[in-house]
C-alpha positions as CSV (number, residue, x, y, z in Angstrom):
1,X,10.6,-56.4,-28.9
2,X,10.0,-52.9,-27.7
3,X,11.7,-51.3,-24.6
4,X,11.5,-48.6,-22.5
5,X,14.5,-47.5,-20.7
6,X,16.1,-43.7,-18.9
7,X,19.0,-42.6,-18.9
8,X,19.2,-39.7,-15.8
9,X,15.4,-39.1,-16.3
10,X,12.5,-40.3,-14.6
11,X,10.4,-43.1,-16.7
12,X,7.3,-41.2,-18.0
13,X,4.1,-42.0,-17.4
14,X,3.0,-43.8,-20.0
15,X,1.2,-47.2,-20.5
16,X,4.1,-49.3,-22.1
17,X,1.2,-52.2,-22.8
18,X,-0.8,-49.8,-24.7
19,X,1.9,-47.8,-26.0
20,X,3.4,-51.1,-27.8
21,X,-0.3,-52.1,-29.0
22,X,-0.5,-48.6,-30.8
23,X,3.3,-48.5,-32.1
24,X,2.9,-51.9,-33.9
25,X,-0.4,-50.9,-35.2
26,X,0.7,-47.5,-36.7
27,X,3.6,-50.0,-38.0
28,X,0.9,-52.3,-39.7
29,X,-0.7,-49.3,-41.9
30,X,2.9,-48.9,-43.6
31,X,2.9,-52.6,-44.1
32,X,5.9,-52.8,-41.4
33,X,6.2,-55.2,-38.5
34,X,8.4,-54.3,-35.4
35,X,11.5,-55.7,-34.8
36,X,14.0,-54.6,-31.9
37,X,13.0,-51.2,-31.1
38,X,14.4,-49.3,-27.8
39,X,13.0,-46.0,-26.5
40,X,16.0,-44.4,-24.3
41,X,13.9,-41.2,-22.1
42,X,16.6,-38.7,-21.4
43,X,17.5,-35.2,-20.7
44,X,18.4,-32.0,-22.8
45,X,22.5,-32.9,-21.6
46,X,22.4,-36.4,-23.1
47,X,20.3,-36.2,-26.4
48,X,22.9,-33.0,-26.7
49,X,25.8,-35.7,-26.0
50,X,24.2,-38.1,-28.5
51,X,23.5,-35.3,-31.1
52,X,27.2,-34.2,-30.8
53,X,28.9,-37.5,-31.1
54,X,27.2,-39.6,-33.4
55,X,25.7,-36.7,-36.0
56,X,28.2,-33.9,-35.4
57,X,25.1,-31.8,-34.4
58,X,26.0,-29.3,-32.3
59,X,21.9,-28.6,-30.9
60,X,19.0,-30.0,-28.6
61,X,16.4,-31.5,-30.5
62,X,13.6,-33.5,-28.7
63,X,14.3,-37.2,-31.0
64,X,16.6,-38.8,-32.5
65,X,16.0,-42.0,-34.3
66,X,18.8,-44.7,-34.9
67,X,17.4,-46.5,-38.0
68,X,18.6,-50.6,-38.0
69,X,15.3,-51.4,-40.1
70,X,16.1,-54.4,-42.4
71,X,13.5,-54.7,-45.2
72,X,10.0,-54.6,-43.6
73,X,11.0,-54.9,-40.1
74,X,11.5,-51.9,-38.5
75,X,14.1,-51.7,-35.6
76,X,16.2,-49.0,-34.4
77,X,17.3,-47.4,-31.5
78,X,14.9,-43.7,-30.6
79,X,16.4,-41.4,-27.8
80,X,13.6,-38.7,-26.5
81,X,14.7,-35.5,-24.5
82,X,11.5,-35.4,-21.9
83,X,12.7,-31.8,-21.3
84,X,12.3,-30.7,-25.4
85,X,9.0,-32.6,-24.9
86,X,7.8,-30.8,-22.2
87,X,9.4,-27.3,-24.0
88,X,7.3,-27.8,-27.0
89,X,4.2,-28.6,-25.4
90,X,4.3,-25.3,-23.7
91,X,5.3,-23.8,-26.4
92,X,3.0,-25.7,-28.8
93,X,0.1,-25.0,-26.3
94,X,-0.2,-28.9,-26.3
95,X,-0.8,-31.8,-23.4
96,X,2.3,-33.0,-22.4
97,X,1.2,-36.6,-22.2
98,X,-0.2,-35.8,-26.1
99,X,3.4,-34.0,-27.3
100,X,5.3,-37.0,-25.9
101,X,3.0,-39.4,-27.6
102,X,3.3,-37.6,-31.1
103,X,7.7,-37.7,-30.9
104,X,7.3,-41.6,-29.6
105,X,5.2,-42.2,-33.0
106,X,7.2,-39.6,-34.9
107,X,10.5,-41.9,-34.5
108,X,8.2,-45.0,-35.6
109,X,7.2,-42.9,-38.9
110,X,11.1,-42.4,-39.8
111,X,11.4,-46.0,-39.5
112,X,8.7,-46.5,-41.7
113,X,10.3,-44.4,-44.7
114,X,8.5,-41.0,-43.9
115,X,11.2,-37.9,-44.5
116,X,10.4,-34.3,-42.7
117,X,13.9,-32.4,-44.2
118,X,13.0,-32.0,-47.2
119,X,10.4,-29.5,-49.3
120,X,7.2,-30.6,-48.6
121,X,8.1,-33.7,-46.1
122,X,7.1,-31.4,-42.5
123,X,3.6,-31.4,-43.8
124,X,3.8,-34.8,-45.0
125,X,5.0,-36.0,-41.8
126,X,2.4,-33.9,-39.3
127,X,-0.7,-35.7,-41.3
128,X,1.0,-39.1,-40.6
129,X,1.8,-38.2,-36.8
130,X,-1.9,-36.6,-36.4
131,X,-3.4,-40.1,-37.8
132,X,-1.0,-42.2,-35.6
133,X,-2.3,-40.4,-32.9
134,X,-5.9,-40.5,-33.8
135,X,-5.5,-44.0,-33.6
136,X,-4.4,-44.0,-30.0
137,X,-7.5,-43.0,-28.7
């Protein structure tokens, strides 16, 4: 099942019916099916908290994906700072509603095995994101 809560953030607008469709879709091409799978929308404070407690990152970042995927079922918890959203769409020169869209399929790809750390893997992972979102159209 996948959910979409807040934590001190309004819910975005997004179409949670559609937004499922697509997310078990782009799951499908990596031969994945989805399992428990929790979006938690929050601010810059809390993915901050998170970042600080769990990772011993001291930074903002805009996702951060909890990975509980057990062999081809992905699950995991993803936590999304709406306010890095909306900072890299402006500073990305990109829709808002299509910058949130590519970091709720960006955790989705990290469950599906796809890396952006290493040398190489940023490119690797902006093809994936650009076809996930071409198929959201």
């Amino acid at each position: 099942m996948i959910t979409y809560q807040t934590e001190g953030v309004e819910m975005p607008d997004i179409n949670k019916e559609r937004t499922t469709a697509w997310i078990k879709a782009v799951a499908e091409t990596y031969g994945k099916r989805t399992g428990d799978i929790a979006y938690i929308f929050c601010s810059d404070e809390k993915i901050l908290e998170v970042n600080r407690q769990y990772l011993q990152h001291d930074y903002y970042t805009d996702i951060i994906t909890f990975d509980y995927t057990e062999r081809n079922r992905i699950s995991g918890d993803l936590f999304i700072s709406l306010d890095t959203v909306r900072t890299n769409a402006l500073q990305f020169n990109a829709a808002y509603d299509t910058e949130l869209h590519r970091v709720i399929i960006h955790g989705i790809l990290h469950l599906c095995g796809i890396n952006d750390k290493g040398p190489g893997e940023r490119e690797l992972m902006e093809a994936a994101e650009n076809k996930a979102l071409a198929m959201l159209i």
